[in-house]
N, CA, C and O atoms as a Maestro MAE file, in Angstrom:
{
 s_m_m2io_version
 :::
 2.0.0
}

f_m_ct {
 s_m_title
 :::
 protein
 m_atom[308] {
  # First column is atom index #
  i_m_mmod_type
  r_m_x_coord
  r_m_y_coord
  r_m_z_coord
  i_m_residue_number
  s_m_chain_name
  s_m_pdb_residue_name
  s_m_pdb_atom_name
  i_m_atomic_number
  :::
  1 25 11.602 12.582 -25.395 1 A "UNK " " N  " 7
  2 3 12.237 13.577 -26.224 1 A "UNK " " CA " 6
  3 2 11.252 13.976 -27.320 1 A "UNK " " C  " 6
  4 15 10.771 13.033 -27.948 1 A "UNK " " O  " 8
  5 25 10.859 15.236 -27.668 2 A "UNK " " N  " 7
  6 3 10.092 15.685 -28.480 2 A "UNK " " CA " 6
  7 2 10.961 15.747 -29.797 2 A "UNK " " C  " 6
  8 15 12.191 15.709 -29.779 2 A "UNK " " O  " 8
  9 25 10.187 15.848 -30.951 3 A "UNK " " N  " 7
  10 3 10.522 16.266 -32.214 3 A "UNK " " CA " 6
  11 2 10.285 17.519 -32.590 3 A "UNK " " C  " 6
  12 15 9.184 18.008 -32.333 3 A "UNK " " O  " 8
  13 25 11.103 18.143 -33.153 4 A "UNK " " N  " 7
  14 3 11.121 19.330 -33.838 4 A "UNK " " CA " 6
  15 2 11.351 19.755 -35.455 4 A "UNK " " C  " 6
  16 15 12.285 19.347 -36.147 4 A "UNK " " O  " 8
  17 25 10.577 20.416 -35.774 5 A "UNK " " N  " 7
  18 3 10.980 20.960 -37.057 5 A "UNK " " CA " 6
  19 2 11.229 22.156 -37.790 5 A "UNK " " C  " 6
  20 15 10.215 22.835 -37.952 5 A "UNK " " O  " 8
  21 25 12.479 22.703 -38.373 6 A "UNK " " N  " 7
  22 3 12.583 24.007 -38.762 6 A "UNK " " CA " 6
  23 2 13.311 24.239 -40.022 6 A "UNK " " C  " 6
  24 15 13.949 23.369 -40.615 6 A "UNK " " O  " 8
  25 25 13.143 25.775 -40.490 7 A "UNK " " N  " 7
  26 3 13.695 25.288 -41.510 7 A "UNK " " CA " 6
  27 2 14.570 26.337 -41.758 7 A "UNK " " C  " 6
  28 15 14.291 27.489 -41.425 7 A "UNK " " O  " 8
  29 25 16.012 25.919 -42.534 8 A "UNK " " N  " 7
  30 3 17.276 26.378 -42.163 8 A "UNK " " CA " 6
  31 2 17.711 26.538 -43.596 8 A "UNK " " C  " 6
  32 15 17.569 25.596 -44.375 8 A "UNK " " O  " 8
  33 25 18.207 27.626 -43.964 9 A "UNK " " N  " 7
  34 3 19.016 27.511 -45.524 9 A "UNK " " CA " 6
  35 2 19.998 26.686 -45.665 9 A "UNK " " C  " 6
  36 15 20.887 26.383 -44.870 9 A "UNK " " O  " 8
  37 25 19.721 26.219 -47.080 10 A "UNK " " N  " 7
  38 3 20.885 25.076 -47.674 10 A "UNK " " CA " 6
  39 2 22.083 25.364 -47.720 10 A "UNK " " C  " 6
  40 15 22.891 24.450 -47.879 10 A "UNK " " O  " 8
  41 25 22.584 26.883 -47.579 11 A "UNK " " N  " 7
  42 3 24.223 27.216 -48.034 11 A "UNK " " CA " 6
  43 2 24.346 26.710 -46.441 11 A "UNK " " C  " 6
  44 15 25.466 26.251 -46.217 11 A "UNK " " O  " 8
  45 25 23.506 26.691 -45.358 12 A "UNK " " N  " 7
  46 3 23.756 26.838 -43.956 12 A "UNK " " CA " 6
  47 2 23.841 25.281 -43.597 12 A "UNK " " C  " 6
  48 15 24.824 24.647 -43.215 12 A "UNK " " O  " 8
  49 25 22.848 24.951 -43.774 13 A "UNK " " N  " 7
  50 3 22.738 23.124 -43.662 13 A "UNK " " CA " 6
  51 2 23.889 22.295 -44.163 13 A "UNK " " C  " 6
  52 15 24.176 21.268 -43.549 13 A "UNK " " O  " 8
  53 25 24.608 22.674 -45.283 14 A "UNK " " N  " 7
  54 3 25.206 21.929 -46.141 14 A "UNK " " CA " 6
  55 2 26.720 22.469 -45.148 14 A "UNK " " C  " 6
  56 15 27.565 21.606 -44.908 14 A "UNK " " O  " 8
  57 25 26.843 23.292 -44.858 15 A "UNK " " N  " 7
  58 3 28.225 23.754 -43.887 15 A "UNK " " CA " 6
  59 2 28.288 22.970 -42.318 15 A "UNK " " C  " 6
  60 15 29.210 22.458 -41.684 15 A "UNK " " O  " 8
  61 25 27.025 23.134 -42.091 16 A "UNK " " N  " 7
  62 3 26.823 22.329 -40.795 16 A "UNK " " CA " 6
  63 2 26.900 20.736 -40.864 16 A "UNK " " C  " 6
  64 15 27.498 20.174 -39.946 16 A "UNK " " O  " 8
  65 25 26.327 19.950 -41.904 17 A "UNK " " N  " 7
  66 3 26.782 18.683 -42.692 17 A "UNK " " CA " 6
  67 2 28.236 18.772 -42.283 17 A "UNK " " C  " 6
  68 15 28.629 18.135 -41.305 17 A "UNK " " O  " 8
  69 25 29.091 19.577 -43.031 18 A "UNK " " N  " 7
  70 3 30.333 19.335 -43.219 18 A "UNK " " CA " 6
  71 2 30.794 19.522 -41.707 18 A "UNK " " C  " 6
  72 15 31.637 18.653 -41.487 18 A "UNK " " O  " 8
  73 25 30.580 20.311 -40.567 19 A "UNK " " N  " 7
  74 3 31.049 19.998 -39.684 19 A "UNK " " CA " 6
  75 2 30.754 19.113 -38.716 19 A "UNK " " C  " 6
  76 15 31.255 19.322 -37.611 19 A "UNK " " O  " 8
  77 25 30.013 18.109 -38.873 20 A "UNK " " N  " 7
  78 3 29.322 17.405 -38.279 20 A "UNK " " CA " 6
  79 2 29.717 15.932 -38.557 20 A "UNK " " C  " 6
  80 15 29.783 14.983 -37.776 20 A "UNK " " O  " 8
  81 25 29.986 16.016 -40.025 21 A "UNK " " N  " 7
  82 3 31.514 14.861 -40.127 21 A "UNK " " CA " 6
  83 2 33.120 14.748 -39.967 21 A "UNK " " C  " 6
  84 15 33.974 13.866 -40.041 21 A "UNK " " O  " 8
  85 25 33.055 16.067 -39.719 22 A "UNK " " N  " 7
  86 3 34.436 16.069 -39.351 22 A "UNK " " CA " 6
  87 2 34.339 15.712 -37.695 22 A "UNK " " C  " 6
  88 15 35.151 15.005 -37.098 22 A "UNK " " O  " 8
  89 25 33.117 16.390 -37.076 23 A "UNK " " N  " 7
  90 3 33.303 15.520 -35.419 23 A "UNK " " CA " 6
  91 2 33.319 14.623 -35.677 23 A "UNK " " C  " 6
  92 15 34.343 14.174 -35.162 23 A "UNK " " O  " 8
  93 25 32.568 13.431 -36.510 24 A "UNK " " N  " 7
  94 3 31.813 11.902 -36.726 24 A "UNK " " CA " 6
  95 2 31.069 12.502 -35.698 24 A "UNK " " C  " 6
  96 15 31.573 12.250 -34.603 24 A "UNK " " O  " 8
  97 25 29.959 13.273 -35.624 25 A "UNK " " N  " 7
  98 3 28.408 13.287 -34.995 25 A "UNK " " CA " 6
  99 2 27.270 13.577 -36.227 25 A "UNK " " C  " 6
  100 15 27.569 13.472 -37.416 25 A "UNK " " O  " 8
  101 25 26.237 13.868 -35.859 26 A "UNK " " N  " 7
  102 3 25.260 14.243 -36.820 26 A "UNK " " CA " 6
  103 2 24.490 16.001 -36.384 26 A "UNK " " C  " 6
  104 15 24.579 16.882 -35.530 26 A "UNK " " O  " 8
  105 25 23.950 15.760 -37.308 27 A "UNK " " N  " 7
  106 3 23.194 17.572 -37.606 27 A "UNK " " CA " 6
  107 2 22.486 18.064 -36.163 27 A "UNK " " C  " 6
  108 15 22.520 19.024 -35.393 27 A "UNK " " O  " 8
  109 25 21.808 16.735 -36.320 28 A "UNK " " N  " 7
  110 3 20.936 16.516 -35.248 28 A "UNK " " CA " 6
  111 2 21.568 16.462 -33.541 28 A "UNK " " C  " 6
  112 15 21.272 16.623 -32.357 28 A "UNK " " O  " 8
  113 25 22.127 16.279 -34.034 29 A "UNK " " N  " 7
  114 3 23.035 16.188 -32.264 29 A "UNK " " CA " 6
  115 2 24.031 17.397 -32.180 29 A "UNK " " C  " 6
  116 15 24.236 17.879 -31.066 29 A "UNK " " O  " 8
  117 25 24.880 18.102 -33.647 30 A "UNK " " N  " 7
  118 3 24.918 19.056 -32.609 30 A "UNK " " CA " 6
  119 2 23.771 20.628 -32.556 30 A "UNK " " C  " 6
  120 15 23.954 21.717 -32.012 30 A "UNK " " O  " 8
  121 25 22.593 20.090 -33.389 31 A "UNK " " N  " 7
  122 3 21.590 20.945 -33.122 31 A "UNK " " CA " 6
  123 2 21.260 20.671 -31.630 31 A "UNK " " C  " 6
  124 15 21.231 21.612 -30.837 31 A "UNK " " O  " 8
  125 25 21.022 19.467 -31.256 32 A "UNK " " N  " 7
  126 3 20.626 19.205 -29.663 32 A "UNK " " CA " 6
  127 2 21.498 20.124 -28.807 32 A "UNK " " C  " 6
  128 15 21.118 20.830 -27.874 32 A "UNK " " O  " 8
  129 25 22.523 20.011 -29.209 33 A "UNK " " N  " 7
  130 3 23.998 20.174 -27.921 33 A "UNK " " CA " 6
  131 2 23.846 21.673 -27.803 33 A "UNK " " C  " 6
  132 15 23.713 22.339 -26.777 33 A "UNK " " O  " 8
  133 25 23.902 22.148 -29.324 34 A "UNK " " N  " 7
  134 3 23.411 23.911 -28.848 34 A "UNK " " CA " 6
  135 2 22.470 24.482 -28.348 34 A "UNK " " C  " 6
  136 15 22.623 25.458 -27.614 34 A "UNK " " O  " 8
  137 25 20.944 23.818 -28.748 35 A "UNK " " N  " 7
  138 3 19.880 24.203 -27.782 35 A "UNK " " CA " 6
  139 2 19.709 24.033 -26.190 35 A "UNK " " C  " 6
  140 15 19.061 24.647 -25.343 35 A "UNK " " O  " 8
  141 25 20.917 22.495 -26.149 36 A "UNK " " N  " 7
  142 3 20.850 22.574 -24.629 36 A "UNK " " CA " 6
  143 2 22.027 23.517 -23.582 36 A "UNK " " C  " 6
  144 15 22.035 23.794 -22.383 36 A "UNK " " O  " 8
  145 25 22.757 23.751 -24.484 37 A "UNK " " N  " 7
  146 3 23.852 25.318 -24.129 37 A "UNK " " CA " 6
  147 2 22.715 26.296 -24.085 37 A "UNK " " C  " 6
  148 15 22.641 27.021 -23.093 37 A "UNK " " O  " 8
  149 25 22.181 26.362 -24.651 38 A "UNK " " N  " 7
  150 3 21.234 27.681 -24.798 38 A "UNK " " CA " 6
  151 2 20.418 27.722 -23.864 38 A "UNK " " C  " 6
  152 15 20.326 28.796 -23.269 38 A "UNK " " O  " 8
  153 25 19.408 26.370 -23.351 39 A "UNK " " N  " 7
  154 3 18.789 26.264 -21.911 39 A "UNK " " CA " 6
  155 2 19.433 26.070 -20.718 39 A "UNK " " C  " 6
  156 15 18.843 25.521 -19.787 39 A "UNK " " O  " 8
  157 25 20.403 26.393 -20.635 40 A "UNK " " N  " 7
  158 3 21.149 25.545 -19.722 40 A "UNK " " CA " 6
  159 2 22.200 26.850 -19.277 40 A "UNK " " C  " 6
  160 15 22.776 26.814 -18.190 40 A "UNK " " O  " 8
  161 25 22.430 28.294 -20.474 41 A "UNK " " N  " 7
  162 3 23.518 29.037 -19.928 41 A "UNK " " CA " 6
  163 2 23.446 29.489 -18.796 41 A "UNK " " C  " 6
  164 15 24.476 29.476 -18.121 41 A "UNK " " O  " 8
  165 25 22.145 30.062 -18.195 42 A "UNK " " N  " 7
  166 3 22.082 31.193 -17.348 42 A "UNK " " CA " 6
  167 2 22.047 30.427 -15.686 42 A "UNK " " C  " 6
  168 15 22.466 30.909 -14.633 42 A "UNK " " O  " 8
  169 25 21.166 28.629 -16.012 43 A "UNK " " N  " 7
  170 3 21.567 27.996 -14.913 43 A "UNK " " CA " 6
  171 2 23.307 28.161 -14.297 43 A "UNK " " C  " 6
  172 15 23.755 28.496 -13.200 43 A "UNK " " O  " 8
  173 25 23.918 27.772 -15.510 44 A "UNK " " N  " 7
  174 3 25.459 27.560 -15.109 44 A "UNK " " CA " 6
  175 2 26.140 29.021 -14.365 44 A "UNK " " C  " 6
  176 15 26.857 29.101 -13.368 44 A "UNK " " O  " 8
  177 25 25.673 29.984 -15.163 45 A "UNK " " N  " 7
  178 3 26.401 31.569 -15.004 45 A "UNK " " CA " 6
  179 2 25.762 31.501 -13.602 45 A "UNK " " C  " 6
  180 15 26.412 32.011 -12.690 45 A "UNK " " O  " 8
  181 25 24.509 30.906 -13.296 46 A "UNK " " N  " 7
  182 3 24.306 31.646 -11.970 46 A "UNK " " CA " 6
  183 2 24.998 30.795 -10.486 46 A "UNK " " C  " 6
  184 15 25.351 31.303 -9.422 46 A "UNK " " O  " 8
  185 25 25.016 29.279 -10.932 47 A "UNK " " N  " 7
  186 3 26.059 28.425 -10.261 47 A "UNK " " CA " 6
  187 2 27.196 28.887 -9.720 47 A "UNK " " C  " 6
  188 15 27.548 28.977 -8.544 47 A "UNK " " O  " 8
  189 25 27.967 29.297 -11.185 48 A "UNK " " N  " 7
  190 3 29.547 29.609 -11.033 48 A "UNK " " CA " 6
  191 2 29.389 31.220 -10.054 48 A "UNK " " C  " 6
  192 15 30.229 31.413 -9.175 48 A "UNK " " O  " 8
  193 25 28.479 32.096 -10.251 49 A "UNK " " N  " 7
  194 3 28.354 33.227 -9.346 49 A "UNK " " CA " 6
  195 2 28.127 33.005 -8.080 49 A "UNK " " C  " 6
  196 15 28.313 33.852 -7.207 49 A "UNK " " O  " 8
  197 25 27.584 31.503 -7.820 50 A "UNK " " N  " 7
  198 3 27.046 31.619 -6.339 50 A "UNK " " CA " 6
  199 2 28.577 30.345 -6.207 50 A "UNK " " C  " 6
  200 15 28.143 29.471 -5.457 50 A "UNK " " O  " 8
  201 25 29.460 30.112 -6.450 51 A "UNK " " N  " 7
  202 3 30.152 29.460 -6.005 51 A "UNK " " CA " 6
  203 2 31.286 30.110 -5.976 51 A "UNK " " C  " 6
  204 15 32.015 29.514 -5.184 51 A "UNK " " O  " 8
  205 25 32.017 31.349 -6.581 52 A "UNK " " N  " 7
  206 3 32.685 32.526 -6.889 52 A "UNK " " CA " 6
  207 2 32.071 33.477 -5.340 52 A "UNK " " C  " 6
  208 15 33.038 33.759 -4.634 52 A "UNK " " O  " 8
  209 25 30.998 33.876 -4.867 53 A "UNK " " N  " 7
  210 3 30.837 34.454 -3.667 53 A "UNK " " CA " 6
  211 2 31.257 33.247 -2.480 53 A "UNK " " C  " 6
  212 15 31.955 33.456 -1.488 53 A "UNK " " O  " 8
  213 25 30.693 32.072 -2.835 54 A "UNK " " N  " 7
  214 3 30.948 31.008 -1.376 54 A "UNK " " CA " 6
  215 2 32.479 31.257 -1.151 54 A "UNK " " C  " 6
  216 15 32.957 31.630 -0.079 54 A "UNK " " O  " 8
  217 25 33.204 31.000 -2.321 55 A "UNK " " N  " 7
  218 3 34.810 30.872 -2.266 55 A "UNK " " CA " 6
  219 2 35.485 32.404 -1.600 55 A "UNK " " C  " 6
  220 15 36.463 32.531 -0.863 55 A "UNK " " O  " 8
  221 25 34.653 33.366 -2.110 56 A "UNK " " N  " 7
  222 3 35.180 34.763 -1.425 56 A "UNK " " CA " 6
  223 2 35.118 34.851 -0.245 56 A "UNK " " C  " 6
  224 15 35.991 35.373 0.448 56 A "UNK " " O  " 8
  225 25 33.221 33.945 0.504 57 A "UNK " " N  " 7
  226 3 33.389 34.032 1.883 57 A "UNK " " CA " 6
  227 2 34.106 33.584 2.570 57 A "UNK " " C  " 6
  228 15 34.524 34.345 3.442 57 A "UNK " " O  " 8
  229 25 34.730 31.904 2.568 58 A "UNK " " N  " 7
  230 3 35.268 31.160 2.564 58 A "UNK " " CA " 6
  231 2 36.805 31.664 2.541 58 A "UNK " " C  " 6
  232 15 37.623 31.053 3.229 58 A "UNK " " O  " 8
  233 25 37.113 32.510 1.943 59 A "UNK " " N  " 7
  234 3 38.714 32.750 1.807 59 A "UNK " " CA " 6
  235 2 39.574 33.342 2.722 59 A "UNK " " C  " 6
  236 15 39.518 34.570 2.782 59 A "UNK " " O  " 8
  237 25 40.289 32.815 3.387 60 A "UNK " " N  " 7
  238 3 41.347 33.090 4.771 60 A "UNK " " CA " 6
  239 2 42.133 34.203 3.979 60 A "UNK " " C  " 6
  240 15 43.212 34.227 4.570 60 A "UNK " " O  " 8
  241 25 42.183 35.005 3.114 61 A "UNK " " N  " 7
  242 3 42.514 36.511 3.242 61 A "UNK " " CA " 6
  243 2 41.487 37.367 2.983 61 A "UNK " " C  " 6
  244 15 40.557 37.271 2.183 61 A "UNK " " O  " 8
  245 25 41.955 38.733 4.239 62 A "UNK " " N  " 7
  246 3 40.949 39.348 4.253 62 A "UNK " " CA " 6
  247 2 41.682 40.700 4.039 62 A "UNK " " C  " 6
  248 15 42.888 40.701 4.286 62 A "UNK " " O  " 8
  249 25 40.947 42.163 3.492 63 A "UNK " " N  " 7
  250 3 42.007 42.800 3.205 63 A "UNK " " CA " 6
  251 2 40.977 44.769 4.422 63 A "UNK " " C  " 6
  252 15 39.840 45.219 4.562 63 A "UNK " " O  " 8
  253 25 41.640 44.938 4.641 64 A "UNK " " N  " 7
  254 3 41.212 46.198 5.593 64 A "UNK " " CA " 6
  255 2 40.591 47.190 4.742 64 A "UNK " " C  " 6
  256 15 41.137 47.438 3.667 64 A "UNK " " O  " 8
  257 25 39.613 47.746 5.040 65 A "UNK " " N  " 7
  258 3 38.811 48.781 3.800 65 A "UNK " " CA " 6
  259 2 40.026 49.817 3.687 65 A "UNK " " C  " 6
  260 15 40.401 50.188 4.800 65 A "UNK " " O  " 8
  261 25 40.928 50.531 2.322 66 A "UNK " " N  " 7
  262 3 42.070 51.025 2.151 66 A "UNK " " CA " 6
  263 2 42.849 50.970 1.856 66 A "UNK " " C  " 6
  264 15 43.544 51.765 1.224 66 A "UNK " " O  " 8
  265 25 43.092 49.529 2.386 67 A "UNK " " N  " 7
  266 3 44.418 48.668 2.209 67 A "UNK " " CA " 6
  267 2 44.719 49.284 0.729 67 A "UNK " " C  " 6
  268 15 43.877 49.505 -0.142 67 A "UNK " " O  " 8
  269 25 46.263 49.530 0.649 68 A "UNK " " N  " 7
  270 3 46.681 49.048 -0.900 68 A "UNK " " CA " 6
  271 2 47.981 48.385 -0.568 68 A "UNK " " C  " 6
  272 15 48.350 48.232 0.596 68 A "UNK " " O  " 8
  273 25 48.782 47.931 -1.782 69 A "UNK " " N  " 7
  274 3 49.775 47.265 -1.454 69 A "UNK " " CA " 6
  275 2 50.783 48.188 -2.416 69 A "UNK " " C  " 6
  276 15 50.162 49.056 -3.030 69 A "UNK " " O  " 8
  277 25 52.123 48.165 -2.647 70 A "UNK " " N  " 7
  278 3 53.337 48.651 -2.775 70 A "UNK " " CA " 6
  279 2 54.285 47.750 -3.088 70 A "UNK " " C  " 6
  280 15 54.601 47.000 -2.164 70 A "UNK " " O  " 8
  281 25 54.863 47.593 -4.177 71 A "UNK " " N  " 7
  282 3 55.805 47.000 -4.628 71 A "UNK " " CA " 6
  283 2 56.567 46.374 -3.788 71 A "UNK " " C  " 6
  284 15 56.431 45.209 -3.415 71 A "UNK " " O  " 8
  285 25 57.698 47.422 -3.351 72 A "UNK " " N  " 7
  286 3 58.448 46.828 -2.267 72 A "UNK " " CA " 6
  287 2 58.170 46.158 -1.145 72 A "UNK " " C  " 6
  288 15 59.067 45.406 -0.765 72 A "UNK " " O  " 8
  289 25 56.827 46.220 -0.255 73 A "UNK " " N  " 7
  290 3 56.214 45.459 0.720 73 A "UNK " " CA " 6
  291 2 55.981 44.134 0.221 73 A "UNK " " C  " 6
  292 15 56.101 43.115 0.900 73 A "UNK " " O  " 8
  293 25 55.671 44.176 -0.895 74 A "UNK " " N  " 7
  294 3 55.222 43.214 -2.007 74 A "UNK " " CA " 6
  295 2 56.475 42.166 -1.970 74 A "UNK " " C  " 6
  296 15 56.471 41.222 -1.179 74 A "UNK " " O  " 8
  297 25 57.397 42.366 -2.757 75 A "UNK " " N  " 7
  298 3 58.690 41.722 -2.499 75 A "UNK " " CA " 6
  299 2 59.317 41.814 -1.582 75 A "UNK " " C  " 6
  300 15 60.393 41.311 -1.906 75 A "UNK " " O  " 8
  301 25 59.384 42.165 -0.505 76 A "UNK " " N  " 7
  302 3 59.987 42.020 0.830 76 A "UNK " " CA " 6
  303 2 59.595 40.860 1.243 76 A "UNK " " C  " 6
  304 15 60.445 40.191 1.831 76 A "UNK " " O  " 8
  305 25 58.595 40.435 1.115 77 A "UNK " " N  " 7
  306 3 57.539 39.618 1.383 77 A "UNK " " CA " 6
  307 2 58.302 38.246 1.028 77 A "UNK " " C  " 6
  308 15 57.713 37.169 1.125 77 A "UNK " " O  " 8
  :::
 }
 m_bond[307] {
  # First column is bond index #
  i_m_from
  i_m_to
  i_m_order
  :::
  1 1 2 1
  2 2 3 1
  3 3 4 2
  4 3 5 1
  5 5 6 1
  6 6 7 1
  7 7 8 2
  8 7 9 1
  9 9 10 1
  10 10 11 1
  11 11 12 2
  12 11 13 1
  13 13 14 1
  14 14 15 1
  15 15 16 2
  16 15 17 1
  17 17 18 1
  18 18 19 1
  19 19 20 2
  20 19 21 1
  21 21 22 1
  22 22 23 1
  23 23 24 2
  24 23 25 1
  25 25 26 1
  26 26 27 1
  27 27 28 2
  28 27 29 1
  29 29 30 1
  30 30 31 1
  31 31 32 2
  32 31 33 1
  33 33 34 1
  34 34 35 1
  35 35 36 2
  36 35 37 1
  37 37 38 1
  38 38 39 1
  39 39 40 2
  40 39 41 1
  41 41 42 1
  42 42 43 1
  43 43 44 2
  44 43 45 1
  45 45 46 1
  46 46 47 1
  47 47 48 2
  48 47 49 1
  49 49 50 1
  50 50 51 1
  51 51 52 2
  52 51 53 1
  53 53 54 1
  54 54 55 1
  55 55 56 2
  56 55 57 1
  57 57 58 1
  58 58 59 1
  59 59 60 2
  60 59 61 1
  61 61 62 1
  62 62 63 1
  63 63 64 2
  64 63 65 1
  65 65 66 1
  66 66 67 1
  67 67 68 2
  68 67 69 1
  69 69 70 1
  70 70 71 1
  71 71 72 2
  72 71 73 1
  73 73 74 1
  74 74 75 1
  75 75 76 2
  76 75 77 1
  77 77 78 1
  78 78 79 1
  79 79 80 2
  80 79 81 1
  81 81 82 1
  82 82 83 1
  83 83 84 2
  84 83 85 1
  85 85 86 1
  86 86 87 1
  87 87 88 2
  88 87 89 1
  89 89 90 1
  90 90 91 1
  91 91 92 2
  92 91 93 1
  93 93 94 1
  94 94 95 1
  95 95 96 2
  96 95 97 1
  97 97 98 1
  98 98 99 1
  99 99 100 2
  100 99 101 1
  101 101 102 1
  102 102 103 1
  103 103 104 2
  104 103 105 1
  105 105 106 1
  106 106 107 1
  107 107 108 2
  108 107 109 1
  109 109 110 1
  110 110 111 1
  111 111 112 2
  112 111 113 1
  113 113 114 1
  114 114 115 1
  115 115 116 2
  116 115 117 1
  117 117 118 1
  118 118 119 1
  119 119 120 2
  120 119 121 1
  121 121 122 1
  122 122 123 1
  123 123 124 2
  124 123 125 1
  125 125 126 1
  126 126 127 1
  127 127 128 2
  128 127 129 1
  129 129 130 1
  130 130 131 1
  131 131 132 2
  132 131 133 1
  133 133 134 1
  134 134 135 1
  135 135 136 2
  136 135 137 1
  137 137 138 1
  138 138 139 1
  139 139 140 2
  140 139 141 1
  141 141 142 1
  142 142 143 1
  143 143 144 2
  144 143 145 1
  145 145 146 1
  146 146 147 1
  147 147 148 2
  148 147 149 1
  149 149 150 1
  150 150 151 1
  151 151 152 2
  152 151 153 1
  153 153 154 1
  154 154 155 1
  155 155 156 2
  156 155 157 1
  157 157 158 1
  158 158 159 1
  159 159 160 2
  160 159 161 1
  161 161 162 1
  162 162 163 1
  163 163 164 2
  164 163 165 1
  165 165 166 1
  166 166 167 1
  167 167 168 2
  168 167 169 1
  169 169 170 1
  170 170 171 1
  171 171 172 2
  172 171 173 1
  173 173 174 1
  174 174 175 1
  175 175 176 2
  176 175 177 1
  177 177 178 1
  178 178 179 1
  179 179 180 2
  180 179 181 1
  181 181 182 1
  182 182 183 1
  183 183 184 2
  184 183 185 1
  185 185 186 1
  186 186 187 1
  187 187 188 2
  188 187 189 1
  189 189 190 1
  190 190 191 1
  191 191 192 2
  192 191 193 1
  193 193 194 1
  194 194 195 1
  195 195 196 2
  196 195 197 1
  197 197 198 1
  198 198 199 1
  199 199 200 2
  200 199 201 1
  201 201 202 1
  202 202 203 1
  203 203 204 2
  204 203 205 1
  205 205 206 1
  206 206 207 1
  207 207 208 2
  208 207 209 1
  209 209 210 1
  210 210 211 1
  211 211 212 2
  212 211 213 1
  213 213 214 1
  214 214 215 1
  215 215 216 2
  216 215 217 1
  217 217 218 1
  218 218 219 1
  219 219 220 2
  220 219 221 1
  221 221 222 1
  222 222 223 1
  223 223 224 2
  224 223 225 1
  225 225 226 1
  226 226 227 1
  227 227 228 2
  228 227 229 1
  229 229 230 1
  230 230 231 1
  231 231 232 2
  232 231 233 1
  233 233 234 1
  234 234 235 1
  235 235 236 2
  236 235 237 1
  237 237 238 1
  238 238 239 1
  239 239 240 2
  240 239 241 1
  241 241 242 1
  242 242 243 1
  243 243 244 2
  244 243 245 1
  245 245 246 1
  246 246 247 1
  247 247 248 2
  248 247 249 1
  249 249 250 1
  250 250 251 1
  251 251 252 2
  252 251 253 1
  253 253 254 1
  254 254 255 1
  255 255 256 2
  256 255 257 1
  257 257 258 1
  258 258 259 1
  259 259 260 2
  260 259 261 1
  261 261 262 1
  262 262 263 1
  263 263 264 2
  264 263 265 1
  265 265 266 1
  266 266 267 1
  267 267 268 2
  268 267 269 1
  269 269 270 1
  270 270 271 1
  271 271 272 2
  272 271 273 1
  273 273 274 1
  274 274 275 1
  275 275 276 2
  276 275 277 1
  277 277 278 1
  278 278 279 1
  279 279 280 2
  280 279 281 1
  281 281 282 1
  282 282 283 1
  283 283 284 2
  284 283 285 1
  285 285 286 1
  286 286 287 1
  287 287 288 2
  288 287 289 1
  289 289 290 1
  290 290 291 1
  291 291 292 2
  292 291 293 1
  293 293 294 1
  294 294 295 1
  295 295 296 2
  296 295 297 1
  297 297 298 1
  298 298 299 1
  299 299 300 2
  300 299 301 1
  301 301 302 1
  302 302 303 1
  303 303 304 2
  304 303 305 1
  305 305 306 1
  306 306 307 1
  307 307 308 2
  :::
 }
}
């Protein structure tokens, strides 16, 4: 794990303090937790997209190019 250093205003630091005891975590961890949301979003978005098409292929309804549906067919049903 590398070290990092930056530097952040005190009205900002001192708010982030305060939420950081109300988890019981530290500054430092949830600075970690957001940078690794931040490396980590576009892996996930592209996961959930390729598992969102598998499930479409995958899905035992299929609908006829046109198709619409109608209330009453709807509840007849």
């Amino acid at each position: 794990m590398k070290n990092i250093t930056f530097a952040v205003e005190d009205e900002v630091l001192d708010k982030v303090r305060v939420v950081a005891a109300q988890r019981k975590t530290t500054v430092n961890a949830i600075v970690r937790e957001f940078l690794t949301e931040i490396a980590t979003r576009d892996e996930r978005r592209e996961q959930a997209r390729r598992e969102l098409l598998e499930l479409s292929r995958n899905s035992p309804g299929r609908m006829r190019p046109g198709a619409r549906f109608d209330r009453e067919s709807t509840y007849d049903e």
